[in-house]
C-alpha positions as CSV (number, residue, x, y, z in Angstrom):
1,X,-27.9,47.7,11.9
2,X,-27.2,50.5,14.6
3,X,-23.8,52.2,13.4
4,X,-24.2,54.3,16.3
5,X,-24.5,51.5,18.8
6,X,-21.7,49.4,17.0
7,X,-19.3,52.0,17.1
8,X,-19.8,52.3,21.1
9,X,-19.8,49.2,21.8
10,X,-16.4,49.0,19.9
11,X,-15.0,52.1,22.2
12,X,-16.3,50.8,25.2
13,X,-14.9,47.2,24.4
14,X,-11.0,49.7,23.8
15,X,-10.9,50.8,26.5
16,X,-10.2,47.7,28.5
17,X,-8.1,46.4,25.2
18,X,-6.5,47.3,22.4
19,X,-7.0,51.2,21.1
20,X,-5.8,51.0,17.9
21,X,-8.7,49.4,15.8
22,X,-11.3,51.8,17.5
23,X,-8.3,54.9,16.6
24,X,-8.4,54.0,13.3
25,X,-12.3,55.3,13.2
26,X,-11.6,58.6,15.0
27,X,-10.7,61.6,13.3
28,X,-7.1,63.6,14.7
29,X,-6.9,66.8,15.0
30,X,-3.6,68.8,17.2
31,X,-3.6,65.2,19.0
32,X,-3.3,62.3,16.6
33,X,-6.6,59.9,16.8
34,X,-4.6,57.1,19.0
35,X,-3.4,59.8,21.4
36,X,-7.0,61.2,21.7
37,X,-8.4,57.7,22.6
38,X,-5.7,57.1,24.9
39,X,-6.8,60.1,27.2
40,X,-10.2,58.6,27.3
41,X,-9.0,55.2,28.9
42,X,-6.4,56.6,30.8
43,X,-9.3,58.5,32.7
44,X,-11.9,55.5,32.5
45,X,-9.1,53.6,33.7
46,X,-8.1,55.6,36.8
47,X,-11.6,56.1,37.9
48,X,-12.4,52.8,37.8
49,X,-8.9,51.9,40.2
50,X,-9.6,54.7,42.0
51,X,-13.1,53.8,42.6
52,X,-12.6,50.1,43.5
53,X,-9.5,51.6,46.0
54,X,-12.0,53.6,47.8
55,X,-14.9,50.7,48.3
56,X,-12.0,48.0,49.2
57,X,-9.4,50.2,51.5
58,X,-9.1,47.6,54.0
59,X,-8.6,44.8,51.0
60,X,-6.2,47.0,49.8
61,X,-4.1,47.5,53.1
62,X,-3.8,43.6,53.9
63,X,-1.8,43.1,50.4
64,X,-0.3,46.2,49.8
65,X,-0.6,49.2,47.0
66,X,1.2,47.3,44.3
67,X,-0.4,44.1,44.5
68,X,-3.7,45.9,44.9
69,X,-3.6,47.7,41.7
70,X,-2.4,44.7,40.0
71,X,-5.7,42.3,40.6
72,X,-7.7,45.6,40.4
73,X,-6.8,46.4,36.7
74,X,-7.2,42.6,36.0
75,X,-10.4,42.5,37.3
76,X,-11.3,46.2,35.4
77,X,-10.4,44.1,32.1
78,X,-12.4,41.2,33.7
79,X,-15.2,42.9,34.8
80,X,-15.7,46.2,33.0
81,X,-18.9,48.2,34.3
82,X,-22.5,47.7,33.5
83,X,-23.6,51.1,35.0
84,X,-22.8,54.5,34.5
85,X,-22.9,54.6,38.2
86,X,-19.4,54.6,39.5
87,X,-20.7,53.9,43.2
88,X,-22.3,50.5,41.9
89,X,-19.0,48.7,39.8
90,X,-17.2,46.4,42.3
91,X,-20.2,43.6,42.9
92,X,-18.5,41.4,41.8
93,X,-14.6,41.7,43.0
94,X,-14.7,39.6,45.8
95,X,-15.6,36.5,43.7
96,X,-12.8,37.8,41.3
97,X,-10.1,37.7,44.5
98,X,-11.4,34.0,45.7
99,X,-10.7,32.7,42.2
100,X,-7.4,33.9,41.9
101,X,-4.9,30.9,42.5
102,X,-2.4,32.8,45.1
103,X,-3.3,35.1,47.2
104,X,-0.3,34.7,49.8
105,X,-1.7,33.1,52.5
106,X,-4.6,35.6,52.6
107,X,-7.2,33.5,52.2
108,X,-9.7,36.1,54.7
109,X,-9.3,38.5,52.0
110,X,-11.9,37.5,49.2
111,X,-14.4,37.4,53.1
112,X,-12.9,40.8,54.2
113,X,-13.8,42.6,50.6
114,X,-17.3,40.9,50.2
115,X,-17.7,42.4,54.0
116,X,-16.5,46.1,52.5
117,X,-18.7,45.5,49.4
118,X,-21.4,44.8,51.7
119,X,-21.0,48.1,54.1
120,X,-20.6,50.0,49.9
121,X,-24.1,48.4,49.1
122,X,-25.9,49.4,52.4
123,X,-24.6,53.2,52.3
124,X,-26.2,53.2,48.5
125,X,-29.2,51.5,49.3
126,X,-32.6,53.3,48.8
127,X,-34.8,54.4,51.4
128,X,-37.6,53.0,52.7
129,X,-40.9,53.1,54.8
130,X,-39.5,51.7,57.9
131,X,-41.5,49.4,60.2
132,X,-42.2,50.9,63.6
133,X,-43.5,49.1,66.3
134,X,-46.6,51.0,66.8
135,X,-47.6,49.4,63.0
136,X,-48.2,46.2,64.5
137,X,-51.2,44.7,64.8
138,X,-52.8,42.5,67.7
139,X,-50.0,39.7,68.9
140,X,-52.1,36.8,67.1
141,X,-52.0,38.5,63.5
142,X,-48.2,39.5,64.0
143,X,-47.2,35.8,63.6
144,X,-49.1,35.5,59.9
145,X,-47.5,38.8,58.7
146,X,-44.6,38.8,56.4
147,X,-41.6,41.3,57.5
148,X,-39.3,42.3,54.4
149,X,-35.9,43.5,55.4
150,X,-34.6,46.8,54.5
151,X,-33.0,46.9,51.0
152,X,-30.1,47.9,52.6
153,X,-29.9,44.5,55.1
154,X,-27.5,41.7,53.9
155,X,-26.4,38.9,55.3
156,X,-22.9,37.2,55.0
157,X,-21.2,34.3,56.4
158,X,-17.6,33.4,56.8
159,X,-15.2,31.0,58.5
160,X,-12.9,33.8,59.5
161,X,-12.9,36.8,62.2
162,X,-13.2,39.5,59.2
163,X,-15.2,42.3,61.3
164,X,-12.1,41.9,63.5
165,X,-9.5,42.2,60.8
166,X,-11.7,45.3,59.3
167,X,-11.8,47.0,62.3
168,X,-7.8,46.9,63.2
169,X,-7.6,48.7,59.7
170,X,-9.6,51.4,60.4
171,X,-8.2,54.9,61.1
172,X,-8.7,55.2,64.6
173,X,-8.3,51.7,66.1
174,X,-6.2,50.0,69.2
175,X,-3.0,48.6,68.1
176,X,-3.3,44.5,68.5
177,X,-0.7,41.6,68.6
178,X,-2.1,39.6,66.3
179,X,-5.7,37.5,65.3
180,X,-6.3,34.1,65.3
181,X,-7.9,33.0,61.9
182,X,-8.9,29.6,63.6
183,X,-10.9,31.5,66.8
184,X,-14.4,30.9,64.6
185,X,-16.2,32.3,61.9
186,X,-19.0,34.8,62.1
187,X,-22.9,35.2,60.8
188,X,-23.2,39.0,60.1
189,X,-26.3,42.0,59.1
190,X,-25.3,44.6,57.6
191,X,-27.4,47.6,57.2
192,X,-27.9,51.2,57.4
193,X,-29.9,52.7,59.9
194,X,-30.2,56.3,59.2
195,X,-27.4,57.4,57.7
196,X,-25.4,55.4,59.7
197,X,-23.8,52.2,58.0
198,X,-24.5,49.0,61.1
199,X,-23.1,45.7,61.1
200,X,-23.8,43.3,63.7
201,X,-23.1,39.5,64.4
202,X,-25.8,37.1,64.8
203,X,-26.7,34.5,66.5
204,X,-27.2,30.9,64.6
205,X,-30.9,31.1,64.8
206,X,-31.3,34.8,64.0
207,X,-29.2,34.2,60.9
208,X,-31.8,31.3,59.9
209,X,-34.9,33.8,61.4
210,X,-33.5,36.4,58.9
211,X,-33.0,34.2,55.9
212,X,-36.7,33.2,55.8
213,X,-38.0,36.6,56.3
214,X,-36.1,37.4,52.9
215,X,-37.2,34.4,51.5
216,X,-40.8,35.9,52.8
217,X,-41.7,33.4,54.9
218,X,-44.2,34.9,57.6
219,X,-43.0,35.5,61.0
220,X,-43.8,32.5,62.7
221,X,-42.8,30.3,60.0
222,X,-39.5,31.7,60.2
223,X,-39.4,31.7,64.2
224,X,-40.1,27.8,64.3
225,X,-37.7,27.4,61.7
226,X,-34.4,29.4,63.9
227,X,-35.9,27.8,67.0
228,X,-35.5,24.3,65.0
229,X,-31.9,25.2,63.8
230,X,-30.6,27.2,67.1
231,X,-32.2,25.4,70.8
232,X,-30.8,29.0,71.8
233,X,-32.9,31.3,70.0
234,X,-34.4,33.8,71.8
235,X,-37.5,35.1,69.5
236,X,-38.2,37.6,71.5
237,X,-35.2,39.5,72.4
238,X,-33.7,39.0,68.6
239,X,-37.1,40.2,67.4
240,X,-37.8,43.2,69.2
241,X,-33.4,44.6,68.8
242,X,-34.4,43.9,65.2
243,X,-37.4,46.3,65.2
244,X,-35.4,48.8,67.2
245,X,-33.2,48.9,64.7
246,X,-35.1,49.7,61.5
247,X,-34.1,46.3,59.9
248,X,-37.8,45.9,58.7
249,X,-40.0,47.8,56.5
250,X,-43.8,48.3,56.1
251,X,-44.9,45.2,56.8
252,X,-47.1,43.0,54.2
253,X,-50.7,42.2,54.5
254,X,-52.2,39.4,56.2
255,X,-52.0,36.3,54.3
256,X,-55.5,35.0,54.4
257,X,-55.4,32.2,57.5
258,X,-56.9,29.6,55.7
């Protein structure tokens, strides 16, 4: 046995529990052995809040400070952290808020902090090689090369107007009467191009053109398969804003045409 690694795990495990079994291993000094744990998760605790505040503030604004803080120290206890890197711990909030049995008629807000999530993820991402269009080869080859997205691209899909609801919250917006949950849903890509954080909505097809590049499909697989979802795709146009926008990376070889 690793006494090292048990007594860790034992701290880590206290400070999302009880302190006093793990106190009873620590030696006091001027602060007795409880107190001196305490300060430990105290801090772990706060950071953690504090961190989860600052990926979700517009999730936080729709229910308020107190309710806020509430689900977030459930979810700390929940859902401790994995990483020691405090910019990664939240992944899984979202699902946390859409499993929670009342949520007071705000049923947009599990959607509205996967979207902030989303926006955390892409400003994280690493960098990559980006795809320019110069790279490409001759027009016939393009169609059998694969295209993988940046690792900062995601894609999310939800029934309600959440880029709309995001952006009334957001320091410097218009004042607005009021949004209509039923107006439609929205297909979204989120990515950073730069240093800049994007988010755009797509089309139908160009959310199904997108999903089988991920799944790396080659490029004219996944064309016929958005033109078969979405009569309306435009190939063309959706490919080239896509290109201009550093959502692709260096390019894969050709897959051998037999």
């Amino acid at each position: 046995m690793n006494a090292l690694l048990d007594r860790q795990r034992e701290f880590a495990a206290a400070l999302t529990g009880s302190l006093h079994s793990i106190a009873e291993k620590v030696i006091g000094d001027a602060i007795p052995a409880e107190g001196r744990v305490q300060i430990y998760a105290n801090h772990f605790r706060v950071s953690l809040l504090d961190a989860l505040a600052g990926t979700f503030p517009v999730t936080r604004a729709l229910v308020g400070e107190a309710f806020f803080a509430q689900t977030a120290r459930a979810f700390l206890i929940f859902e401790p952290p994995r990483s020691p890197v405090v910019a990664q711990y939240g992944a899984g909030f979202p699902t946390f808020l859409a499993a929670l049995p009342d949520l007071g008629g705000h049923n947009y807000l599990p959607d509205v902090a996967a979207f902030e999530w989303a926006l955390n993820v892409a400003y994280h991402a690493e960098d990559a090689a980006l795809l320019r269009p110069e790279d490409l080869p001759d027009p016939d080859a393009v169609g059998r090369m694969r295209f993988p997205l940046h690792p900062s691209a995601q894609r999310l899909s939800t029934p309600f107007p959440i880029t709309q609801i995001w952006q009334v919250h957001q320091p410097d917006a218009e004042p607005v009467d009021r949004i209509v949950l039923t107006d439609g849903g929205e297909r979204l890509l989120i990515w950073r191009q730069e240093i800049d954080v994007c988010w755009r909505k797509l089309e139908p097809g160009e959310d199904q053109f997108l999903a089988h590049l991920a799944a790396g499909d080659p490029l004219g697989t996944a064309a016929l398969a958005a033109a078969a979802a979405d009569d309306a795709f435009d190939f063309a146009g959706s490919f080239t804003w896509m290109l201009d926008s550093s959502i692709f990376v260096q390019a894969a070889p050709l897959s051998d045409p037999s």
